[in-house]
N, C-alpha and C positions, 0 to 999 in steps of 0.2 A: 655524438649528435645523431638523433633519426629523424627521418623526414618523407612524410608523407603525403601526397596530392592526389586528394580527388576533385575530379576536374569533369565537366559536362552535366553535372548535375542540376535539378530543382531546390533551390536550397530554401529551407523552409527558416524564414527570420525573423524574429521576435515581435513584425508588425507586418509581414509582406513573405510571398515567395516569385524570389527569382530563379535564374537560370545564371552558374556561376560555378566558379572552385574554391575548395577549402585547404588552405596548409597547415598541415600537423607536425609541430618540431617539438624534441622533448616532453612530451605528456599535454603541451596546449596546444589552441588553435594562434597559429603566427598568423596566419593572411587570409583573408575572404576577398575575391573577386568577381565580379561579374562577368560573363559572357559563355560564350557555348564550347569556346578551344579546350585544346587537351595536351596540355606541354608533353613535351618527351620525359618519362619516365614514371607521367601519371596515371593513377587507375581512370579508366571511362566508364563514369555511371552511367552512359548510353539515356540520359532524361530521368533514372528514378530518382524519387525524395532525397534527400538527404537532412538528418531534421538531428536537434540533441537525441541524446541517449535518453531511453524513458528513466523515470523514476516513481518506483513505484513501496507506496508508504505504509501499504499493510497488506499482505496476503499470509493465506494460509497453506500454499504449497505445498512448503518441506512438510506438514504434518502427514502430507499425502504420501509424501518421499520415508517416512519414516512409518507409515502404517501402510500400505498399500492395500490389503485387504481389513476390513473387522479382526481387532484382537492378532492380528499380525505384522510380527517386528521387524524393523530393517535393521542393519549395522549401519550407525550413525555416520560414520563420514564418507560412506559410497552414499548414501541419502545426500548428504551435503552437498557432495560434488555434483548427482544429478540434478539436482535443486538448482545448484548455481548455473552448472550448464544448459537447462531448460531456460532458465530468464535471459539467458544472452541470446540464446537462441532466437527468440523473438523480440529484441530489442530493449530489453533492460540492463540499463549499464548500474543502475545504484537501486540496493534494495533494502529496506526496513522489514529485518525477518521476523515476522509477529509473533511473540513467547505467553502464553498465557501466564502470571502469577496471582498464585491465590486458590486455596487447592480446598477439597472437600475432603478430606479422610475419614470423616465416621461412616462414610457411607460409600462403601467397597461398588457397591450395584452402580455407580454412579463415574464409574470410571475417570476419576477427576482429580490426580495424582498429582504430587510435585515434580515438573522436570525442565523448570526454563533454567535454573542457573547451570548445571550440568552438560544441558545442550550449549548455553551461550557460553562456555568454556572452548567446547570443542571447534564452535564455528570459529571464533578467535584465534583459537590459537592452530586453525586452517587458514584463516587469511593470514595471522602474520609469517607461518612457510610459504606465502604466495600461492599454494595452491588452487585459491578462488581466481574465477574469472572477470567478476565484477565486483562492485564495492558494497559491502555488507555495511551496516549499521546495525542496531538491535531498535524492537519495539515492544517495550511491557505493556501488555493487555491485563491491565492492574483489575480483578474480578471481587466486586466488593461484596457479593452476597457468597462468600468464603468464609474457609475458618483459620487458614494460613498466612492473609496478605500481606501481614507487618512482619511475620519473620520471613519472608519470600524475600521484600523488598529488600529490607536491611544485607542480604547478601550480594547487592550488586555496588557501584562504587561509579564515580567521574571515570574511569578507567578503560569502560566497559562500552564502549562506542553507544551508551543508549543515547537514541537520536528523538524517540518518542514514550509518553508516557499515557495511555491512553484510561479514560476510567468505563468499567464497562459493570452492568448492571444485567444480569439475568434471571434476577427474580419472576417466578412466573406472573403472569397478570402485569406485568412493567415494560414497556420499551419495546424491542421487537418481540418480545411474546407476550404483550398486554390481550391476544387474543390463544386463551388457554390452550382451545383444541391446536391449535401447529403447532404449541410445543409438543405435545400429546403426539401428536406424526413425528415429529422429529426424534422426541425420545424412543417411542416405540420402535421405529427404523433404524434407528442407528447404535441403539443398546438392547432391544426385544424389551424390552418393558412392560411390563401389563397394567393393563387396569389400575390395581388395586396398591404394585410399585408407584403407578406413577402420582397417584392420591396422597402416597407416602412424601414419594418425593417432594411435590409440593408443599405441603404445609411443613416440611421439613427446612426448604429454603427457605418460605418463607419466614418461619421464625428465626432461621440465622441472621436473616436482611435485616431483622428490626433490633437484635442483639447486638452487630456489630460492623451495620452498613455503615453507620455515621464516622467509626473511628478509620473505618478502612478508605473511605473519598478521604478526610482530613490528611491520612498517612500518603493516599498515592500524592495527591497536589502536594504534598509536601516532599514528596519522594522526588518529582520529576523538577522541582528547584533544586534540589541539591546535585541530582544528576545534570542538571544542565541542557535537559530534556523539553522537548516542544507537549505542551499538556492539549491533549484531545479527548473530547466528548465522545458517546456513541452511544447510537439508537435514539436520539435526544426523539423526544413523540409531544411535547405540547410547551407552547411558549414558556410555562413554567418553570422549565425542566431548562432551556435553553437561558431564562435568568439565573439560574443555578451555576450555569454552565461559564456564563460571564462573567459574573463575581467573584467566580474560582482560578480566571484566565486561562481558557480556553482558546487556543488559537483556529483551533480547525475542526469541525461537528463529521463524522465518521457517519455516514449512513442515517440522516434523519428518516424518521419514518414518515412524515405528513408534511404535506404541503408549509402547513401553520405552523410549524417547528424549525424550516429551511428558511421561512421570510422571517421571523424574529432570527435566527441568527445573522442575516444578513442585517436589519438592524441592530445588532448590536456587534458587529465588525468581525464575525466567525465564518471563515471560509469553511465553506458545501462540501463536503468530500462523499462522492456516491461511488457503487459500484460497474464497473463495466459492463459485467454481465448483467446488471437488471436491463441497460442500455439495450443492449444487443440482442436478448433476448426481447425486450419488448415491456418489459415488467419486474417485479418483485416478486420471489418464487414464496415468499413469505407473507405476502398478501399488502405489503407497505406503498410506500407511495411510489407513483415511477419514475426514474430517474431520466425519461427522457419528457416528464411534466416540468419538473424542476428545471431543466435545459430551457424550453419553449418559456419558463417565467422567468431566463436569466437570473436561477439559482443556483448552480451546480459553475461550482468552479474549478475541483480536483478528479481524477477520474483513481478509481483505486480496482486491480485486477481481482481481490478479492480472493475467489478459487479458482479460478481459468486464467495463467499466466499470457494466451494468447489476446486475451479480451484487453486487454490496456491499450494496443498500438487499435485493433479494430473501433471500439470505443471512441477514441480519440479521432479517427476518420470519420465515422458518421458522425461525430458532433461538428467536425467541421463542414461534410455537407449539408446539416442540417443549419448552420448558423448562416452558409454559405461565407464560411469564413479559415481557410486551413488552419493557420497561423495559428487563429484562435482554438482550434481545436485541437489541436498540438500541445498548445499550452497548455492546457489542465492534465499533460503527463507529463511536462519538463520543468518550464518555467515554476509556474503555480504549487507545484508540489517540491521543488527546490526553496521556492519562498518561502510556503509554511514552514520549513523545517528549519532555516536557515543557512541552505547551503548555496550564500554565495558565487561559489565559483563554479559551477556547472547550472544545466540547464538552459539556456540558450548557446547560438552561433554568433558567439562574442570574441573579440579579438582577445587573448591572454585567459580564454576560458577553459575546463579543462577539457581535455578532446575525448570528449565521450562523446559518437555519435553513431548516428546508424543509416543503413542505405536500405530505402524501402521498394520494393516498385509495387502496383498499385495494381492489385486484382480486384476488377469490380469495386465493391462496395467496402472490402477489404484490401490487407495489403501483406509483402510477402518481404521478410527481412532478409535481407540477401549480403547483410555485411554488417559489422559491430565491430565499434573500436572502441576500447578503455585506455584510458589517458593515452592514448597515440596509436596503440597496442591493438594487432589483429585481435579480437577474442571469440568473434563467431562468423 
């Protein structure tokens, strides 16, 4: 048996934050109490936070952990390991590692190669050595304007912890690049691309989107019921696209672009998932809608770190000052984002929950992770 007591802390509860202790025995939480004491052989959070562990349902981290410069490789499982140990670092105890499937190969200039099942081997079979510090899932970024996505899929299995199945559209002139020139920055910036490349490229996707967009959304929705997977929208940009999105069972819309795209999923029962970083910074570096609009119209219900693993926990604190509600802002990194997914048993400070939590203290407008525990377990 282990057993653990943090005691003195702010504890942040799934409607209210008090002042109180938490007992960790075996991987859950045994006891929550109220008051400011500090039994003998407890740690003393000296007043900081104490909230679940985040969770966070799509970033693109490891990609950074595995490329760190343009065109330069890492060795995959010191990647992994950095990867995991930055999300604990800052407070993520459960993550959804995002794989893209769905690959371009006639078109080499385009750097867009097959390598989610090979990677999701290795993170696997890293977490079942116990090597990970926190709890991995998998997340297929199923890429319909592809020319691989139905034999990508077909290699993953119930087996393969996929937790989400996301449908994603990057046809130029569509969804977050319905405005041509940012893709044109983007490509240019991150492949050198010219002019005349990139004229290619487009009407080169474009004609794949119309050849064999329609079988590749049929296959992912199809994919992420067999897997057993939560089905997610992304980029959704006009009510249209957000009916589409529901008739397909979609539970959660990934970064809508407009206002008018966040309120029809909100009618039609699709939880808001935005990015932290647009939060934080202020806006969308992509020219979309902001995701602290959506906040102020009581549309943003999940927060997702995106590509700054620190942005999830900061994120999550300015939306609660901004709601004037902690609790609430907390929850669209724990609670909210454990419901979409189905995970039950973590994401609040529930009695028999699992003890994933973390000790924050509160700098400014941010905040500073000063402890992390998976199922009971020091981890950062």
């Amino acid at each position: 048996m282990t057993e653990t007591v943090l005691a003195n802390a702010m504890l942040v509860l799934p409607d209210t934050v008090l002042r109180g202790s938490v007992r960790l025995r075996d991987g859950r939480i045994d006891d929550i109490s109220d008051g400011a004491g500090v039994p003998a052989g407890a740690l003393d959070c000296e007043g900081d936070l104490l909230m679940p562990g985040l969770i966070e349902l799509h970033t693109d981290n490891l990609e950074r952990h595995l490329q760190p410069r343009p065109r330069v490789g890492w060795p995959h499982q010191a990647a992994i390991i950095a990867h995991d140990a930055e999300l604990a670092s800052v407070g993520v105890t459960t993550v959804f590692d995002a794989l893209r499937v769905g690959s371009v190969i006639s078109d080499t200039k385009a750097n867009y190669g097959e390598y989610a099942r090979a990677l999701a081997s290795e993170i696997l079979e890293m977490r079942a050595r116990g090597v990970l510090r926190i709890s991995h899932f998998l997340h297929l970024r199923a890429e319909v304007c592809s020319e691989t996505l139905v034999d990508e899929l077909s290699k993953f299995g119930p087996q393969d912890r996929i937790g989400i199945v996301s449908l994603m559209d990057h046809t130029p002139g569509e969804r977050q690049f319905r405005d041509v020139s940012k893709l044109q920055e983007y490509m240019s910036g991150k492949h050198g691309m010219s002019d005349a490349g990139f004229r290619e490229h487009v009407a080169g996707q474009r004609a794949l989107r119309a050849r064999l967009g329609a079988l590749h959304e049929a296959t992912a929705v199809d994919a992420a019921r067999k897997l057993g997977a939560t089905l997610a929208s992304h980029d959704d940009t006009t009510p249209a696209q957000v009916e589409v999105s529901a008739e397909q069972g979609v539970h959660f819309a990934e970064f809508p672009t407009t206002l008018e795209a966040a309120r029809a999923c909100h009618a039609h029962g699709i939880k808001v998932m935005m990015g932290a970083p647009n939060l934080v910074r202020g806006g969308s570096h992509s020219g979309n809608v902001a995701a602290r609009t959506l906040a102020e119209a009581g549309l943003l219900d999940i927060l997702s770190s995106d590509y700054v693993p620190s942005s999830l926990l900061s994120g999550a604190l300015l939306l609660g000052d901004l709601w004037g509600d902690l609790a609430r802002g907390i929850a669209t990194v724990t609670s909210a984002p454990a419901t979409a997914t189905g995970l039950a048993d973590r994401g609040q400070l529930d009695l028999d929950a699992r003890a994933d939590l973390i000790r924050v203290a509160r700098i400014g407008t941010s905040g500073a992770v000063r402890g992390t525990w998976v199922q009971g377990r020091r981890a950062g």
